[in-house]
C-alpha positions as CSV (number, residue, x, y, z in Angstrom):
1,X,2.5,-1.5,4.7
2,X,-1.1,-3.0,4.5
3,X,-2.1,-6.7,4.5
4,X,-5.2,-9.3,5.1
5,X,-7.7,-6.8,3.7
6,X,-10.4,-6.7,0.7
7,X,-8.5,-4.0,-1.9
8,X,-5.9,-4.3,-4.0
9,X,-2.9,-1.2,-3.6
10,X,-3.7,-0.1,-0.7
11,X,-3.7,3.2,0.6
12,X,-3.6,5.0,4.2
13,X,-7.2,6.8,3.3
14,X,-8.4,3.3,1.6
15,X,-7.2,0.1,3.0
16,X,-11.0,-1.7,4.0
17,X,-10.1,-4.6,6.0
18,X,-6.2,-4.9,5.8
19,X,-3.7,-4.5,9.1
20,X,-1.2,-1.9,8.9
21,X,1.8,-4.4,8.9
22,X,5.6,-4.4,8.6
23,X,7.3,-7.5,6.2
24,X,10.4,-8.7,7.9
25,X,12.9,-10.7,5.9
26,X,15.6,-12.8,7.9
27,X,18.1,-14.8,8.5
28,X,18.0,-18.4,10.1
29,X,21.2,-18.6,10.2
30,X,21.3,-15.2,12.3
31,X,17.7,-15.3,14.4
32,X,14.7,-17.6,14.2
33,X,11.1,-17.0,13.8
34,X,10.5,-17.3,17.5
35,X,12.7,-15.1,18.7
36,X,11.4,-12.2,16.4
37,X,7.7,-13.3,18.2
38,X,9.3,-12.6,21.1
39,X,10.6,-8.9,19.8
40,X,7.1,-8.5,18.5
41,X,5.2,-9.5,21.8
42,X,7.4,-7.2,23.7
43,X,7.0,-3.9,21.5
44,X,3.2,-4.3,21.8
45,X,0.2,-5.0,23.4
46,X,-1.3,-8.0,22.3
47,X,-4.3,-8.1,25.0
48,X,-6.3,-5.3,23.3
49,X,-8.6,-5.8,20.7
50,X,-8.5,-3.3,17.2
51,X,-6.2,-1.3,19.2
52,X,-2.6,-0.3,19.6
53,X,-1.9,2.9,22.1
54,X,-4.3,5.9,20.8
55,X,-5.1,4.0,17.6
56,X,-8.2,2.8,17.1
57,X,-9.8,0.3,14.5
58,X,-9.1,-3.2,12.8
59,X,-6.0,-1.7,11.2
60,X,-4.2,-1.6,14.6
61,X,-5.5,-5.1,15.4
62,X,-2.4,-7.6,16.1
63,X,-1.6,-10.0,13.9
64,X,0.7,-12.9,13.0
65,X,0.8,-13.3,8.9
66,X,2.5,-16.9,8.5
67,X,4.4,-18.2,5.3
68,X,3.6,-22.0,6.3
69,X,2.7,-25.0,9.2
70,X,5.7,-24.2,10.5
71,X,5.3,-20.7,11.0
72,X,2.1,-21.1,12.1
73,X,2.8,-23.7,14.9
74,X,5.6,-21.5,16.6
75,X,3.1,-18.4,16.3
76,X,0.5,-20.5,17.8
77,X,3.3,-22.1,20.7
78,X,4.1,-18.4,21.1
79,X,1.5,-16.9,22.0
80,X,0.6,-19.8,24.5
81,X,3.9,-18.8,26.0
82,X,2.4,-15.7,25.9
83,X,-0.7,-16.5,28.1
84,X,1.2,-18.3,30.3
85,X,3.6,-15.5,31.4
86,X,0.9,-13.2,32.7
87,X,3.1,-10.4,31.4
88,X,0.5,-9.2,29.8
89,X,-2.7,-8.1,31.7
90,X,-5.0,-10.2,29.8
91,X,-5.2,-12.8,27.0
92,X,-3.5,-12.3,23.9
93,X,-5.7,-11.4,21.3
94,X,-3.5,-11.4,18.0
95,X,-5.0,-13.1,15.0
96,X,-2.8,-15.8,13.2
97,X,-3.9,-16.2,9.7
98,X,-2.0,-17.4,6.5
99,X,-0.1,-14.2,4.7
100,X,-2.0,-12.8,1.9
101,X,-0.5,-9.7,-0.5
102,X,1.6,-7.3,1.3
103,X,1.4,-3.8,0.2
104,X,4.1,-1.6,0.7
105,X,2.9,2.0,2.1
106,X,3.4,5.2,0.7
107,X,7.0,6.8,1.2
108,X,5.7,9.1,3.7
109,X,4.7,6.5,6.3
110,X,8.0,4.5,6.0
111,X,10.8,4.4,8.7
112,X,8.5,7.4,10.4
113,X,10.3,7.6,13.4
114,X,13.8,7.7,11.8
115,X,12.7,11.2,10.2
116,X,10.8,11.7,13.3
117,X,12.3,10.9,16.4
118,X,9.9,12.2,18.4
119,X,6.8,11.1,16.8
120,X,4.4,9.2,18.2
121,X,4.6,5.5,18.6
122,X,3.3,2.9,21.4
123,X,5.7,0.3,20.2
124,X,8.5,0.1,21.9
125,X,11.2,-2.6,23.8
126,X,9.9,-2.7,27.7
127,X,13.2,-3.0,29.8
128,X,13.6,-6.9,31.8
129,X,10.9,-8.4,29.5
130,X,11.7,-12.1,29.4
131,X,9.2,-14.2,27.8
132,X,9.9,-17.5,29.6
133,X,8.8,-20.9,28.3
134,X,6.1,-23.2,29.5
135,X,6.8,-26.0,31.6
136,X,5.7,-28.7,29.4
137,X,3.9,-31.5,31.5
C-alpha cells in the first residue's frame, strides 16, 4: 500500500510523496513491536537513502509509521540498536514519523511474490542475523 504522501487514493502511477508500505496488524500477546523492528531491519537495508535494491526514489525510502509515544520510542531504541550493531555498513537512515492514511494497493501488487515466486524482491531474511542489544552504561 501507499502512505505519508500528499494524495488521497493512491495509485502505483500517482502516489507524489507517499512510501510504498505494508500495514501489519498483531498480536501482543503473540509478538511485540520490537521484535517485528527486528524482522523489518533484517529484510532490508536501512543504510541507503530513497532506495531499496534496484528501486529507486522516495517511495522505496525506509520508514517506521508509529501509532503512538510508545511506538515511537521502541522505533527510535531500535534503530539505535541498529547503529550500534555495525550490521549494517552505514547508519540507518529510516524515517520515523507518526502514521498518516494507509492506502491499500491495487490487487495486482498484493502478496506479489506468492503468485510470483520468482519475482523480484531485495527483501529478504539474511541467515545468523542477530540484532543484539546495547550495553546500556
Amino acid at each position: 500500500g501507499y502512505t505519508g504522501g500528499q494524495n488521497d487514493h493512491p495509485t502505483y502511477r500517482n502516489h507524489p510523496g507517499h512510501a510504498e508500505a505494508i500495514e501489519i496488524g498483531y498480536d501482543p500477546a503473540v509478538t511485540d513491536y520490537r521484535a517485528l523492528l527486528e524482522f523489518f531491519f533484517q529484510i532490508h537495508d536501512p543504510s541507503t537513502k530513497n532506495r531499496q535494491g534496484n528501486d529507486i526514489g522516495t517511495s522505496y525510502r525506509s520508514a517506521i509509521f508509529y501509532l503512538d509515544d510508545e511506538q515511537k520510542r521502541v522505533a527510535l531504541d531500535t534503530i539505535a540498536d541498529v547503529d550500534a550493531s555495525g550490521l549494517w555498513p552505514g547508519k540507518v537512515v529510516t524515517e520515523v514519523t507518526p502514521a498518516a492514511e494507509f492506502w491499500e494497493a491495487e490487487p495486482e501488487h498484493q502478496d506479489y511474490l506468492e503468485r510470483y515466486p520468482s519475482g523480484y524482491t531485495c527483501h529478504f531474511p539474511r541467515a545468523g542475523w542477530k540484532l543484539p542489544k546495547r550495553a546500556q552504561v
